[in-house]
C-alpha positions in Angstrom: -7.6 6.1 -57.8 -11.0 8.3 -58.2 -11.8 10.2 -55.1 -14.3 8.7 -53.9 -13.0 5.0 -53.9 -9.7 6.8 -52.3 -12.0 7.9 -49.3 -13.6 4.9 -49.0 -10.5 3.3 -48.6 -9.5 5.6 -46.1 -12.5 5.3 -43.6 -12.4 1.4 -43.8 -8.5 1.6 -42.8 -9.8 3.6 -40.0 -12.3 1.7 -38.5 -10.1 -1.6 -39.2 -7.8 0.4 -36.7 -10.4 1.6 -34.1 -11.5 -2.5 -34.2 -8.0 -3.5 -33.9 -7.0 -0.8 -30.9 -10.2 -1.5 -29.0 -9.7 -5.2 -29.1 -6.0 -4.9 -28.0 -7.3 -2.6 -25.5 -10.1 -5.0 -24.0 -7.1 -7.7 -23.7 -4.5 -6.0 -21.9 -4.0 -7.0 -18.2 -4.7 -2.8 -17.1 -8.3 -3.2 -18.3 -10.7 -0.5 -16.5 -12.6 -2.7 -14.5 -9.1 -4.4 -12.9 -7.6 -0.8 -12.0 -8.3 2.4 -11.4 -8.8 5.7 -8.7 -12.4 5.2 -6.6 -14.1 7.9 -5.0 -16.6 7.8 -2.6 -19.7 10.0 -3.5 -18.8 12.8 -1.3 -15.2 12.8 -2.1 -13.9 12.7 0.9 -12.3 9.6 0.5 -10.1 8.6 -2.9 -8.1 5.1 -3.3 -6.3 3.2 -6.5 -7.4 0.1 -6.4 -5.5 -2.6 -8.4 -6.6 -6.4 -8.9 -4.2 -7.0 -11.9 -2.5 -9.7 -9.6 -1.8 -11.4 -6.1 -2.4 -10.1 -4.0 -5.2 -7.3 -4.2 -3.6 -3.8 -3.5 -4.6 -0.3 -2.3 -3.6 3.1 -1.6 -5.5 5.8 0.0 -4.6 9.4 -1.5 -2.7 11.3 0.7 -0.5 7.8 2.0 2.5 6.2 0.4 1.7 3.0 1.7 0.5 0.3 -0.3 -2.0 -2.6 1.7 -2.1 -5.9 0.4 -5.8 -7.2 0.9 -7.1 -10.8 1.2 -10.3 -11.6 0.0 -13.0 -13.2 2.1 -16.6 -14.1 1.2 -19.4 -12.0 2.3 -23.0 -11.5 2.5 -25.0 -11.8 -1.0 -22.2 -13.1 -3.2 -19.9 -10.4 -2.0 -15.8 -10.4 -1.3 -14.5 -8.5 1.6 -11.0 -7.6 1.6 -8.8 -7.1 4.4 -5.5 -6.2 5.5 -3.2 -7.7 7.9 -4.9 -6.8 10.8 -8.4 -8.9 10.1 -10.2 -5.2 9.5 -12.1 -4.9 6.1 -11.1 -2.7 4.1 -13.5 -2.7 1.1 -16.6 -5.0 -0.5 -17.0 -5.9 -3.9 -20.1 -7.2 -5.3 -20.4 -9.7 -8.5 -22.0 -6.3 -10.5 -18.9 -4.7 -10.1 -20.2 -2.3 -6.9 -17.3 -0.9 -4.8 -18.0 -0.4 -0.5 -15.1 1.2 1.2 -15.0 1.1 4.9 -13.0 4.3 6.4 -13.2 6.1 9.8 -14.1 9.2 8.2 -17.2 8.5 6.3 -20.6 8.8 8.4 -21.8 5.0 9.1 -18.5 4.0 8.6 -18.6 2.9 5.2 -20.1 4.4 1.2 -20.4 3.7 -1.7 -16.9 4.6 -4.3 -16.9 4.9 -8.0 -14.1 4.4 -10.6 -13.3 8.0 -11.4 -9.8 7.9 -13.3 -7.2 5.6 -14.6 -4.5 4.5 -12.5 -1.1 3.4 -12.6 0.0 -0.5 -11.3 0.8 -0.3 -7.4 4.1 -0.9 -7.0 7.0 -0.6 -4.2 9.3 2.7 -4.7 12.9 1.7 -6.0 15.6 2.0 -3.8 19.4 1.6 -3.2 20.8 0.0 0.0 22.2 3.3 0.3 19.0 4.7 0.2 17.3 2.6 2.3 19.9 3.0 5.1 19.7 6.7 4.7 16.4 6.5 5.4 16.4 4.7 8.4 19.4 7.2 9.9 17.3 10.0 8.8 13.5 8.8 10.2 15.1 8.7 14.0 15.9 12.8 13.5 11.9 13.4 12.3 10.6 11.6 15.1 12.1 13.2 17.9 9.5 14.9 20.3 8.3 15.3 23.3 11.7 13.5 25.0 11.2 10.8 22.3 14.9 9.9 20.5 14.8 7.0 18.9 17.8 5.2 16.8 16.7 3.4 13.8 18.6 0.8 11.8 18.6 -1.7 9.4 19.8 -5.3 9.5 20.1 -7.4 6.4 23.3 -9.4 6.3 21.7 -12.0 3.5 21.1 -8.9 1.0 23.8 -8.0 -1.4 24.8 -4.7 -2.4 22.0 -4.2 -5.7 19.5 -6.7 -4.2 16.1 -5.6 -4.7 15.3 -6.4 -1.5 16.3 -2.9 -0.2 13.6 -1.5 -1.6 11.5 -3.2 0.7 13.5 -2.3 3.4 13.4 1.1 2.7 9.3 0.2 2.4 9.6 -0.8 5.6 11.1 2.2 7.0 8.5 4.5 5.7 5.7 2.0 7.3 7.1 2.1 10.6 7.7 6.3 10.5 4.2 6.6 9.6 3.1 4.4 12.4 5.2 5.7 15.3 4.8 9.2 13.6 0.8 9.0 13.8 1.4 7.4 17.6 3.7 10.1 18.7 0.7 12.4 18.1 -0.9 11.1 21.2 0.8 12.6 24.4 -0.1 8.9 25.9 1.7 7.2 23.8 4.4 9.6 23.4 5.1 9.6 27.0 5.4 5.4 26.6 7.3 5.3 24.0 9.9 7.9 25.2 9.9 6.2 28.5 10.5 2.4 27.1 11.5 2.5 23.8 15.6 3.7 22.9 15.9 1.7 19.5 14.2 0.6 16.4 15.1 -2.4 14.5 14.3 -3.5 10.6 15.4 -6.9 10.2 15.5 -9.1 6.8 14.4 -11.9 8.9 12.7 -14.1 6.0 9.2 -13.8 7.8 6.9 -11.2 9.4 7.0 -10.4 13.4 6.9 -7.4 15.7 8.7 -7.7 19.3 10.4 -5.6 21.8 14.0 -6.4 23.2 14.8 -4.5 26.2 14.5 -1.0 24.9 14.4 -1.9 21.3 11.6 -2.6 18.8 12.4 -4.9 16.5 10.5 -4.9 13.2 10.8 -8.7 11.4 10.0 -8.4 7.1 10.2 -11.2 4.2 12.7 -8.5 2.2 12.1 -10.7 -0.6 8.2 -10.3 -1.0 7.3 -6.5 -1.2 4.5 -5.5 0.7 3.2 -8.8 1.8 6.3 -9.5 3.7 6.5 -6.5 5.9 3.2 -5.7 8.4 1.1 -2.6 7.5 0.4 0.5 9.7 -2.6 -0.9 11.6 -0.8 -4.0 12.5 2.4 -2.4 13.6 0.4 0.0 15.4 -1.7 -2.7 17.0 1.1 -4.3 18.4 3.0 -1.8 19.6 0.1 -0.6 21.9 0.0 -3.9 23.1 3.8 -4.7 24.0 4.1 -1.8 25.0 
């Protein structure tokens, strides 16, 4: 073959392959526009956000804990999306505009932009062994201030390998971070330490939050990570309130 048919040959393969790559890439389910890492403008607030599936999920840098969102309609064509607890969270707007609503950005709320690729939210792995070490472990990093608590599991209807530990063990790192983030509060640490001896994590095949006697029991859905367990803000909400 003369040279210059050989390169021709050559740069039509490539292209063929660029074509091909690009079109595989505009049909897989990860495509940019479905997730990625947002940042507001300032950068003071960074979140993955992934709509591959149901239901919409988040993460805030800096937290291991994954919200599921539920979309509501908004002013001008928009979708709010909110957590458990009723509170938006973030807008999107039919061009594709992102508004995330956060405590710590002046007026409450900016503008974010798709900065990076992300990786699918998904709940960490764990063992049941793993997930009850966890919960013997959590009552040790909470003690403070005259605060001990105990904190168990409860999950007769999960076998040994069940994936539903995993959500368990989800649900022990919720419930640290929200009594952890309470305990910071000298008011609340002095409530809980006066009322609250026990914590609870119960496989209970639905979502509730009460208090037995000294004990806070903590009801999850083992079987449907993250939506079945509540977040932060509505354990948090709840526990001010019973208690």
């Amino acid at each position: 073959m003369r040279p210059a048919i050989r390169l021709c040959t050559v740069v039509a393969l490539s292209a063929l392959a660029c074509t091909i790559a690009a079109a595989t890439a505009g049909a897989e389910p990860g495509a940019p526009l479905r997730i990625g890492h947002y940042s507001s403008g300032n950068g003071m607030i960074g979140f993955v956000l992934d709509r591959l599936g149901t239901p919409i999920k988040v993460r805030f840098d800096g937290s291991d804990e994954i919200l599921a969102l539920t979309p509501e309609r908004a002013p001008y064509d928009s979708m709010t999306l909110k957590r458990d607890d009723g509170n938006g969270v973030l807008r999107i707007y039919p061009n594709g505009q992102v508004l995330v609503f956060h405590p710590k950005l002046a007026g409450g709320s900016a503008r974010a932009y798709r900065d990076q690729d992300a990786q699918p939210l998904t709940v960490k792995a764990a063992t049941k062994t793993q997930a009850h070490a966890d919960a013997a472990a959590l009552g040790p990093k909470l003690k403070r201030g005259g605060v001990t608590l105990t904190v168990v599991l409860e999950a007769p209807r999960l076998g040994d390998k069940a994936d539903g530990w995993s959500a368990m063990a989800d649900a022990v790192a919720v419930a640290g971070a929200t009594l952890g983030e309470m305990l910071e509060s000298t008011i609340a640490r002095e409530t809980i330490a006066e009322k609250l001896r026990r914590v609870v994590i119960r496989d209970a095949g639905r979502i509730d939050i009460k208090l037995e006697d000294t004990t806070l029991v903590v009801e999850i859905a083992a079987d449907q990570p993250i939506t079945g367990r509540p977040s932060t803000a509505r354990l948090r909400s709840v526990i001010e309130d019973l208690l």
